[in-house]
C-alpha positions as CSV (number, residue, x, y, z in Angstrom):
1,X,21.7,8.2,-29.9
2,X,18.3,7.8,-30.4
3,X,16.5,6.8,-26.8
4,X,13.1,5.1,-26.9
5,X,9.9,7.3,-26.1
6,X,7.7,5.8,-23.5
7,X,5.1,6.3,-21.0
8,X,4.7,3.0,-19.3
9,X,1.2,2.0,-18.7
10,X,1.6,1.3,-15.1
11,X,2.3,5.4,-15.0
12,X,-1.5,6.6,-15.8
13,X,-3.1,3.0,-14.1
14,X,-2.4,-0.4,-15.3
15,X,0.5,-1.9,-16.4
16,X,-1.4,-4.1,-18.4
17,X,-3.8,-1.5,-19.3
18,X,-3.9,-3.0,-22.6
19,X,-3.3,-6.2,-22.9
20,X,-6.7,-7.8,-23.5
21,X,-8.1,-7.3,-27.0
22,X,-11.4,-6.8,-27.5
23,X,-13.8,-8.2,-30.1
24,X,-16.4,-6.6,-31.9
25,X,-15.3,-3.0,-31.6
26,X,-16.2,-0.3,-34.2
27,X,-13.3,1.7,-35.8
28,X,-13.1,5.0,-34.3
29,X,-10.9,7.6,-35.1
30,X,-8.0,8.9,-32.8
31,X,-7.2,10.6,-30.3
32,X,-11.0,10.9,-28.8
33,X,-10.7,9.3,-25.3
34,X,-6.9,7.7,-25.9
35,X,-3.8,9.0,-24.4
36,X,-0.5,8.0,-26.1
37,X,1.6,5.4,-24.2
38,X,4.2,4.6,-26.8
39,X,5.8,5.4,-29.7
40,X,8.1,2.9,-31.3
41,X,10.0,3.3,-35.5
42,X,10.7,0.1,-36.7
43,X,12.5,-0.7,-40.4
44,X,9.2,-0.5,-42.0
45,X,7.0,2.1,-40.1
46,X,6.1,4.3,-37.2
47,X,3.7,2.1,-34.7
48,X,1.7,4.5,-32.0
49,X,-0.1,2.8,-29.1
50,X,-2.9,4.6,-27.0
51,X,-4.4,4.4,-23.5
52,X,-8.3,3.8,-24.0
53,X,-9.7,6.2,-21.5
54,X,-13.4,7.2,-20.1
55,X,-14.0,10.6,-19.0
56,X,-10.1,10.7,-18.0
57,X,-9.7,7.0,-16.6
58,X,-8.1,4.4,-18.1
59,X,-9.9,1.7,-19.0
60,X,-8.5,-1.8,-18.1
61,X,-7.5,-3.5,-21.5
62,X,-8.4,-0.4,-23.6
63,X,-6.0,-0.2,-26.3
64,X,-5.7,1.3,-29.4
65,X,-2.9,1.0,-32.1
66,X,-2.0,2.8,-35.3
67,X,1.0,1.8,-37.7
68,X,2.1,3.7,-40.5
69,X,3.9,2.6,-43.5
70,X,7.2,5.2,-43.9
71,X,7.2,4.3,-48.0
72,X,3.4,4.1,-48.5
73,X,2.1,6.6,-45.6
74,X,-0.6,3.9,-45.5
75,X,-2.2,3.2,-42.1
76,X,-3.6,0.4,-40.7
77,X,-5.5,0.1,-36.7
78,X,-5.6,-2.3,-34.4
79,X,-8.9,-0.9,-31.9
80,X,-9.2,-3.1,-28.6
81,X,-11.4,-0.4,-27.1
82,X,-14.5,-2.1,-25.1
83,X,-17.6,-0.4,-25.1
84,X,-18.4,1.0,-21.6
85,X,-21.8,-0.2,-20.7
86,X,-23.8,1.2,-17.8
87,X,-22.5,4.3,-15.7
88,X,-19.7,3.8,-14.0
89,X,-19.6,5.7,-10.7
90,X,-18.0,8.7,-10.7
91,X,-16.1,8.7,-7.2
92,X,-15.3,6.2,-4.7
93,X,-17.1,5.2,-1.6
94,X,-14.2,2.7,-0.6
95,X,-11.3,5.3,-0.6
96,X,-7.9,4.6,-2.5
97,X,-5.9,4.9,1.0
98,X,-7.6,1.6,2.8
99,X,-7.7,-0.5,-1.3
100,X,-3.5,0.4,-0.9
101,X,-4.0,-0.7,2.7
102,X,-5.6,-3.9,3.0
103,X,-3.8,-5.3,-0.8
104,X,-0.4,-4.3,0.6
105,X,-0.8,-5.6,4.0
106,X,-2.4,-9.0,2.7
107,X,0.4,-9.3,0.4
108,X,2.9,-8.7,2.9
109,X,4.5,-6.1,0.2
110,X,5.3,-2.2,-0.8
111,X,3.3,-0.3,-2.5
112,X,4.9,0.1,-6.0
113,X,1.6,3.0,-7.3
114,X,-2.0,2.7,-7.9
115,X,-4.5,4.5,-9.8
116,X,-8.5,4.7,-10.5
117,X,-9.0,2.6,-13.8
118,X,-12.2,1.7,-15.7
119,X,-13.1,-2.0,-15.3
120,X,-15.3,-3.1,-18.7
121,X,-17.6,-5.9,-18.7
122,X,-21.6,-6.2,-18.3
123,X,-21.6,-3.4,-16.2
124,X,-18.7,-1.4,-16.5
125,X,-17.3,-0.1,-12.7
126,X,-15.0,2.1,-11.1
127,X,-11.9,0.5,-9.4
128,X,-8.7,0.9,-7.9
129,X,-5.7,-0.5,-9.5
130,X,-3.1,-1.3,-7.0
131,X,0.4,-2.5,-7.5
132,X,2.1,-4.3,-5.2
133,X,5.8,-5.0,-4.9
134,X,6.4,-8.4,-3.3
135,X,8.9,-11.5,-2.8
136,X,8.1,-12.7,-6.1
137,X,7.4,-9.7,-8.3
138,X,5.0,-7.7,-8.9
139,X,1.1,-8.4,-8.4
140,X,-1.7,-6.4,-9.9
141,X,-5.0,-5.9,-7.7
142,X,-7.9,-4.4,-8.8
143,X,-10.6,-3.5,-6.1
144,X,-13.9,-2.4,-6.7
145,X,-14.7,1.4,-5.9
146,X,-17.4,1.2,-4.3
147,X,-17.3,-1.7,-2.1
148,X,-13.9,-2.6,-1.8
149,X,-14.1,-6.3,-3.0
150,X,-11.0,-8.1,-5.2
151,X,-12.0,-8.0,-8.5
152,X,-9.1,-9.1,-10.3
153,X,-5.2,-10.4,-9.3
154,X,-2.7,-11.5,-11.1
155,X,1.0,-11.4,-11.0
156,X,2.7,-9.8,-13.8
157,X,6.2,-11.1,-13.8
158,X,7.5,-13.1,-17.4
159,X,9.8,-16.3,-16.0
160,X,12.0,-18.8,-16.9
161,X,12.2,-21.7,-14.4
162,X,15.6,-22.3,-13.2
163,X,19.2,-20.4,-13.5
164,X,29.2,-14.0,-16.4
165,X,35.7,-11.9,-16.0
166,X,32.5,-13.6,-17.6
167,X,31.7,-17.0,-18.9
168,X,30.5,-16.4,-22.8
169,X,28.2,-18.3,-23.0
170,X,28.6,-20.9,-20.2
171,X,31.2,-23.2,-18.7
172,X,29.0,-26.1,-20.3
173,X,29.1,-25.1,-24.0
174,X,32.7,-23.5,-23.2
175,X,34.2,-26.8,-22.4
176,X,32.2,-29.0,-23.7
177,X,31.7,-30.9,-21.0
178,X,28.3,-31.9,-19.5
179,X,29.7,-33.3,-16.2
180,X,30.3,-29.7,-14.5
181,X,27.8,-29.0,-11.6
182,X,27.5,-26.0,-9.3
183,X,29.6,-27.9,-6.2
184,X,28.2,-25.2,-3.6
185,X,28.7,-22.1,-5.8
186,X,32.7,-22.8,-5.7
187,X,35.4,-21.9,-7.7
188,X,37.4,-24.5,-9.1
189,X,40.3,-25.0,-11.5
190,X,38.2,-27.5,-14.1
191,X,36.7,-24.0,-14.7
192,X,39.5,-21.9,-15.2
193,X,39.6,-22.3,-19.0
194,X,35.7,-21.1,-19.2
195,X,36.5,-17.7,-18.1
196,X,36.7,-14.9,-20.7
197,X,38.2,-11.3,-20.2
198,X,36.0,-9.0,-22.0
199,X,35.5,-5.0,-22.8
200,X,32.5,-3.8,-20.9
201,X,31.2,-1.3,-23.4
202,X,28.9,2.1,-22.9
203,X,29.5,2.6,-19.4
204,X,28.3,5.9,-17.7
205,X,31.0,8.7,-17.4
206,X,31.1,9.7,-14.1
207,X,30.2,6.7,-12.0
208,X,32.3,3.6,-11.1
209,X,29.3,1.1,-10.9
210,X,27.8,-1.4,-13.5
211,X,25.8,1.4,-14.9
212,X,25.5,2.3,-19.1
213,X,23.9,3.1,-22.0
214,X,21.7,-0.4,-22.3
215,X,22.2,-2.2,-18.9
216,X,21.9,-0.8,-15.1
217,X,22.8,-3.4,-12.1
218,X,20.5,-2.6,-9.5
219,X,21.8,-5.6,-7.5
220,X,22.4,-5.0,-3.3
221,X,26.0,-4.1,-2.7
222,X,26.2,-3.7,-6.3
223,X,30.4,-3.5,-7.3
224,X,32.6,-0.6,-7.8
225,X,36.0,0.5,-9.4
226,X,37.4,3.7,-9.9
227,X,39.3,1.7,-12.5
228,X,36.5,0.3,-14.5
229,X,38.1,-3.0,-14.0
230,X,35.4,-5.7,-12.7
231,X,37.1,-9.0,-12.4
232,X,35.3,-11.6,-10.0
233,X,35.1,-15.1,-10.5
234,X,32.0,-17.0,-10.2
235,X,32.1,-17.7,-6.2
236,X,31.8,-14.2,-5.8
237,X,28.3,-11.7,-6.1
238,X,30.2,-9.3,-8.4
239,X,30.5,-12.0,-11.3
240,X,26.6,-12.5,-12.0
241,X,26.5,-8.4,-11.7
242,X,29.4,-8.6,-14.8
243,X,27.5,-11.1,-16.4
244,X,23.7,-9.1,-16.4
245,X,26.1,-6.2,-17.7
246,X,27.5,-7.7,-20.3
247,X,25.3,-10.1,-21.9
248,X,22.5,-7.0,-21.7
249,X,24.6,-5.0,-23.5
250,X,25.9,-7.0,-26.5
251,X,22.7,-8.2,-27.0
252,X,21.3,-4.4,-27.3
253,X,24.4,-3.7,-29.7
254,X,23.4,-6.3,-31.5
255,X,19.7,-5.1,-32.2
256,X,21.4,-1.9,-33.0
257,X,23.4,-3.7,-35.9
258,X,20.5,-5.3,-37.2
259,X,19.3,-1.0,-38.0
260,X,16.8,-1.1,-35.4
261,X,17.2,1.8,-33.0
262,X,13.9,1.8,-31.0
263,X,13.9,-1.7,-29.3
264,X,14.0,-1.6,-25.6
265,X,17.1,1.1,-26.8
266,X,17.5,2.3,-22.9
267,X,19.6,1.2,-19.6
268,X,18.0,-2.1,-18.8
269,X,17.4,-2.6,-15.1
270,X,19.1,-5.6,-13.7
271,X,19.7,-7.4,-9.9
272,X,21.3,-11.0,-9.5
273,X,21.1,-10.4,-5.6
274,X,18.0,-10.9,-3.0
275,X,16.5,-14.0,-4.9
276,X,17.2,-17.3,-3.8
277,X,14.8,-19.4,-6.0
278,X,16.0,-21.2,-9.0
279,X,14.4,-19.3,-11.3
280,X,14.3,-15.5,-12.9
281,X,12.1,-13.1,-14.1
282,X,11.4,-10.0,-16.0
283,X,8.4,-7.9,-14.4
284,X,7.1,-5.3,-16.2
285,X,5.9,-3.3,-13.8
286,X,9.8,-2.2,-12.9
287,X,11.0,-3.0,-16.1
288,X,13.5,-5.2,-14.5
289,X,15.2,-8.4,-14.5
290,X,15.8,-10.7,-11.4
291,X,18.1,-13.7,-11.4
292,X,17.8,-16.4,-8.9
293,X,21.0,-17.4,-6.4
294,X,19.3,-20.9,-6.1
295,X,21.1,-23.8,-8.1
296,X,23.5,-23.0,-10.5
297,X,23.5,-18.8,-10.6
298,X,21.3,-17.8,-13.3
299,X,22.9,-15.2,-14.3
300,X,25.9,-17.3,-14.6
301,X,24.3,-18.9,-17.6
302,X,23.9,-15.8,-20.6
303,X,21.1,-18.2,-22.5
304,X,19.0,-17.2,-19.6
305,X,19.9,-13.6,-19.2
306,X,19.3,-13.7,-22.7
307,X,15.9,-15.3,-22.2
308,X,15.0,-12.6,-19.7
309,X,16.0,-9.6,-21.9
310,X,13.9,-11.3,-24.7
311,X,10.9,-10.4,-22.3
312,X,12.0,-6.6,-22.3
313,X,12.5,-6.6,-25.8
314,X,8.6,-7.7,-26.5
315,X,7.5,-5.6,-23.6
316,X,9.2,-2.7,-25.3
317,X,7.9,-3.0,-28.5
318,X,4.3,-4.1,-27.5
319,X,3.2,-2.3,-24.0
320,X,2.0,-5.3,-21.5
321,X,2.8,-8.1,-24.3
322,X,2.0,-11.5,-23.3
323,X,-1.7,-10.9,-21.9
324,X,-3.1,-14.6,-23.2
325,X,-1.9,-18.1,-23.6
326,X,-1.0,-17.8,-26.8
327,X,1.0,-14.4,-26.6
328,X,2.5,-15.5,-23.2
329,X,3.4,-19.0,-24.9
330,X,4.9,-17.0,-27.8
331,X,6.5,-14.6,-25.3
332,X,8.7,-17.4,-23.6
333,X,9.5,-19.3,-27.3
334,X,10.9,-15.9,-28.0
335,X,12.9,-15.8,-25.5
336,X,13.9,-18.9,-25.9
337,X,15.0,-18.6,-29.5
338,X,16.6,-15.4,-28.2
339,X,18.7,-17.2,-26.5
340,X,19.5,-19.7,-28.9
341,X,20.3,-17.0,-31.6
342,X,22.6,-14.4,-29.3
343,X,24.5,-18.1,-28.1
344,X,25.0,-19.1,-31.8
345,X,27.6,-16.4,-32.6
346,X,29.8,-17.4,-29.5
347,X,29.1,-21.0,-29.2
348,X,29.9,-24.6,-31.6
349,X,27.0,-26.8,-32.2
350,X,27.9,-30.3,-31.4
351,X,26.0,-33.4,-30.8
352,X,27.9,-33.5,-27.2
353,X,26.6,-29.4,-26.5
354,X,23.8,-28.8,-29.3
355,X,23.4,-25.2,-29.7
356,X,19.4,-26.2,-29.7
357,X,19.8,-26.7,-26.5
358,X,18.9,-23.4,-24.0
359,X,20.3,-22.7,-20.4
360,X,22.8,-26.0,-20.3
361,X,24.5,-24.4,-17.3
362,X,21.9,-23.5,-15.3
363,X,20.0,-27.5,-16.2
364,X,22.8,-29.1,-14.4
365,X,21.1,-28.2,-11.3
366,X,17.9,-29.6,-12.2
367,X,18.5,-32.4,-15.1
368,X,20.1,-36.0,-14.7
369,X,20.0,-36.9,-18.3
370,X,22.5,-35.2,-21.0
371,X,22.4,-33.0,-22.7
372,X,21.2,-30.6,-19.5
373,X,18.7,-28.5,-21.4
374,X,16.3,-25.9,-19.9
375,X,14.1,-26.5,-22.7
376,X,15.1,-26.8,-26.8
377,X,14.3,-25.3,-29.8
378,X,14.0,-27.6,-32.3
379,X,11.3,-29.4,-30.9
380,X,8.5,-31.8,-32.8
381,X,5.6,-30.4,-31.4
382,X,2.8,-29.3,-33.4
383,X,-0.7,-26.9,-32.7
384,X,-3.4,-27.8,-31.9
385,X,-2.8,-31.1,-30.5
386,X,0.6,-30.5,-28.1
387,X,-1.1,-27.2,-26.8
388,X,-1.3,-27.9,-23.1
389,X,-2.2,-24.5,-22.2
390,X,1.1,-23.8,-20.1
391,X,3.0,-20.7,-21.3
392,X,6.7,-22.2,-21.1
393,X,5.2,-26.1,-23.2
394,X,3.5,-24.3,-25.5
395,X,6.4,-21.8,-26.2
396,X,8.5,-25.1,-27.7
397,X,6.5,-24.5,-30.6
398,X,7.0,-21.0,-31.3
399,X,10.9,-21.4,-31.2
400,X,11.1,-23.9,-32.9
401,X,8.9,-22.2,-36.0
402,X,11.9,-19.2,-35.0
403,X,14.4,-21.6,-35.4
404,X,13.2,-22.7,-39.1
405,X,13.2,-19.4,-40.2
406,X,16.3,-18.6,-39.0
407,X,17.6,-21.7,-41.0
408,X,16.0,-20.8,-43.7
409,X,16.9,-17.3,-44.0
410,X,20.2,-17.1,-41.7
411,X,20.8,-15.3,-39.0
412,X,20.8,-11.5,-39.9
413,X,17.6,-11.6,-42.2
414,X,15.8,-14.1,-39.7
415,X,16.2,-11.7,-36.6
416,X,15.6,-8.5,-38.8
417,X,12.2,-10.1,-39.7
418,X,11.0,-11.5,-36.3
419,X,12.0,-8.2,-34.7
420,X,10.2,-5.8,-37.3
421,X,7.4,-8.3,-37.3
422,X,7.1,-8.2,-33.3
423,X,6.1,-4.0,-33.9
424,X,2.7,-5.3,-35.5
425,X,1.7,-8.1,-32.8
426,X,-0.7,-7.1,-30.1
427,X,-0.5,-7.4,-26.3
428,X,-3.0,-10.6,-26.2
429,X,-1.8,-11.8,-30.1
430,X,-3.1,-15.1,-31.3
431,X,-0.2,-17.8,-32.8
432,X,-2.0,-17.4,-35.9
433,X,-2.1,-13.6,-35.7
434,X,1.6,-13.0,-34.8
435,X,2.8,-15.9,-37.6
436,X,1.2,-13.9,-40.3
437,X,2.6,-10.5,-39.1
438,X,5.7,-12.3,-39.5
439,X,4.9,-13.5,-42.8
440,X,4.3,-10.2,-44.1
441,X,7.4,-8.7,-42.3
442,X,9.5,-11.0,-44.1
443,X,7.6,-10.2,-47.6
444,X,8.3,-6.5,-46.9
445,X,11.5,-6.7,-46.2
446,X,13.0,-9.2,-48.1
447,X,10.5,-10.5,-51.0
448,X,8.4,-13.4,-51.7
449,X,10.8,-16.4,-51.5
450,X,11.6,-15.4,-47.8
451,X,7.9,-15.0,-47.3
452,X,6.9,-18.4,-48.6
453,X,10.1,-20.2,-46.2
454,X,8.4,-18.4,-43.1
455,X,5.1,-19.2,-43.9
456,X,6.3,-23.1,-44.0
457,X,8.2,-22.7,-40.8
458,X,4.7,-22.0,-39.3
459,X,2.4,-23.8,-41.3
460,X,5.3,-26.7,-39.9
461,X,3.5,-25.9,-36.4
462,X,0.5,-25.5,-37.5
463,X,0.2,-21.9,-37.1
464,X,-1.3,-20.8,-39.9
């Protein structure tokens, strides 16, 4: 089984090492002052991303990208390199010891790593990049070298605000029935007929935890059986930790059907237990999920487990994807969509439960009016004008362009395209960038009628 090769980022000094673009570069040939960080083979080609470096230290936003046509052998680049200006000292004078020190200690966190990294702008300077494990996920600090102020911080974690025998994919859509609500976490018997019994497939010889080929439950007092039989119901920790397993899972063996065999094709790193918010994330940094306990369970609801893993996915195929607005707007409509299209082969579309609606379960917590929706996918809005600038708004647009195409082309060919196309974006893609790559995915694969019914679906949003 082919297992995806990577060096993450973080490992040589900044997770999002290369996740700003940079304009203006020259074209210069690899593998002068780059260090490979990925190597992903997608339908259509072999896509290689590269560290930029500068005299050995990795340059903050440096990226380089080369992907290779397995029919043609043509190449094309994608060079974010920055041009280094001025001399950037060549040790510290504020050590690496007291930049761990005084980020950690303000953050009230662990240290996760750090490393020296090259920070480009008018004058280019030596910094420390520190990463710090807190409460709410990961944040990245980077502190000046030489005099130990802040010069960046940010927090790197991809959310959905909000909330698995296993519920497949919720209690809401199960039944029908948008009157449920979370009564305290309880179990009760209008639930009973929401349950499913389900094989938990690819788990680890050997072990008698929640551990396999795609998923990995890193969750406190995560559940055992020497009989590989995990039945909980939902009042109980050890049903979200079924849930992150199985959803995960199907939705990896999924991707596999589709042919592709290099998309985030390793044990995904889950935990449903420590975080009491209503809301979830996917940092990076870990490469992990975290549900929330607050509300309804997330990881009660699979739409936004689903959700979540659709961050891995891009983060998998792109290193430190979703940099910018856009790409972090286009980021959370692909999760969304995700959602939408792994619920579609389990779930009926009805005007009571529409399948356009994402994370009905978990909404009950949060929503008075009905249909309970996180957030839809077959939303009106259009670019420029309903841009607001706000990563989780802005992605309504993107899934709904997702959800076009997937009408238009059905399921199978839809999800091959936006998958093979999602090898081509970059870390800080623009809308209009990322549509076309679609575009041409979808012309590659499948010809020019397919081509012309994407390239509505986004000039429908005003993409392109």
């Amino acid at each position: 089984m082919t297992r995806r090769t990577i060096q993450r980022l973080a490992a040589i000094g900044g997770i999002v090492g290369m996740v700003v673009a940079a304009s203006g570069t020259a074209a210069y040939a690899a593998p002068d002052g780059l260090t490979v960080v990925a190597v992903r083979h997608s339908l259509l080609g072999t896509h290689t991303w590269y560290q930029q470096t500068y005299r050995g230290v990795p340059v903050l936003g440096g990226y380089y990208a080369t992907h290779t046509d397995t029919r043609t052998g043509a190449t094309s680049i994608q060079d974010g390199r920055f041009a280094i200006k001025g001399t950037p000292a060549g040790s510290a004078a504020f050590a690496r010891n007291r930049a761990e020190s005084a980020v950690t200690g303000r953050l009230a966190g662990s240290l996760l790593r750090s490393a020296a990294v090259i920070v480009p702008g008018d004058t280019a300077k030596l910094g420390w990049l520190v990463l710090t494990d807190t409460r709410r996920g990961t944040v990245q600090t980077v502190v000046d070298a030489s005099s130990g102020t802040m010069l960046t911080e940010k927090n790197t974690i991809k959310e959905v605000t909000g909330s698995g025998q296993v519920f497949n994919p919720n209690p809401v859509v199960t039944l029908q029935n948008e009157s449920l609500t979370d009564s305290g976490n309880a179990n009760s018997a209008v639930l009973a007929s929401a349950y499913r019994t389900v094989s938990l497939t690819q788990l680890n010889s050997g072990v008698t935890t929640l551990k396999g080929a795609y998923a990995s439950n890193a969750s406190s007092s995560a559940v055992t059986s020497s009989s590989r039989t995990y039945t909980y119901n939902r009042s109980q920790a050890g049903f979200e930790q079924v849930m992150g397993y199985f959803h995960i899972t199907t939705a990896q063996e999924y991707i596999q059907s589709l042919g592709f065999t290099d998309v985030n094709n390793s044990a995904q790193s889950y935990r449903t237990t420590g975080y009491t918010d209503d809301n979830s994330y996917y940092d990076p940094s870990t490469d992990r999920i975290t549900f929330g306990t607050g509300g309804v369970d997330d990881a009660e609801d699979a739409e936004i487990i689903w959700h979540e893993y659709g961050h891995a996915i891009q983060d998998a195929q792109v290193p430190g994807f979703g940099s910018s607005s856009q790409s972090g707007a286009i980021g959370e409509g692909f999760g969304d969509y995700w959602a939408y299209t792994m619920s579609s082969a389990v779930s009926t579309n009805t005007g009571t439960v529409p399948l356009a609606c994402i994370g009905d379960w978990d909404a009950v917590s949060y929503t008075s009016t009905t249909p309970h929706c996180l957030r839809r996918v077959d939303g009106t809005k259009v670019y420029p004008g309903d841009f607001e600038n706000e990563v989780h708004a802005d992605g309504e647009m993107w899934s709904r362009a997702l959800y076009d195409i997937s009408t238009a082309l059905g399921r199978t060919n839809a999800n091959t395209v936006i998958l093979e196309a999602q090898f081509n974006f970059t870390a800080g893609t623009t809308f209009a960038a990322a549509a076309n790559s679609t575009v041409s995915a979808a012309q590659s694969l499948y010809g020019s009628t397919a081509a012309a019914s994407v390239k509505a679906a986004f000039q429908a949003r005003g993409f392109i």
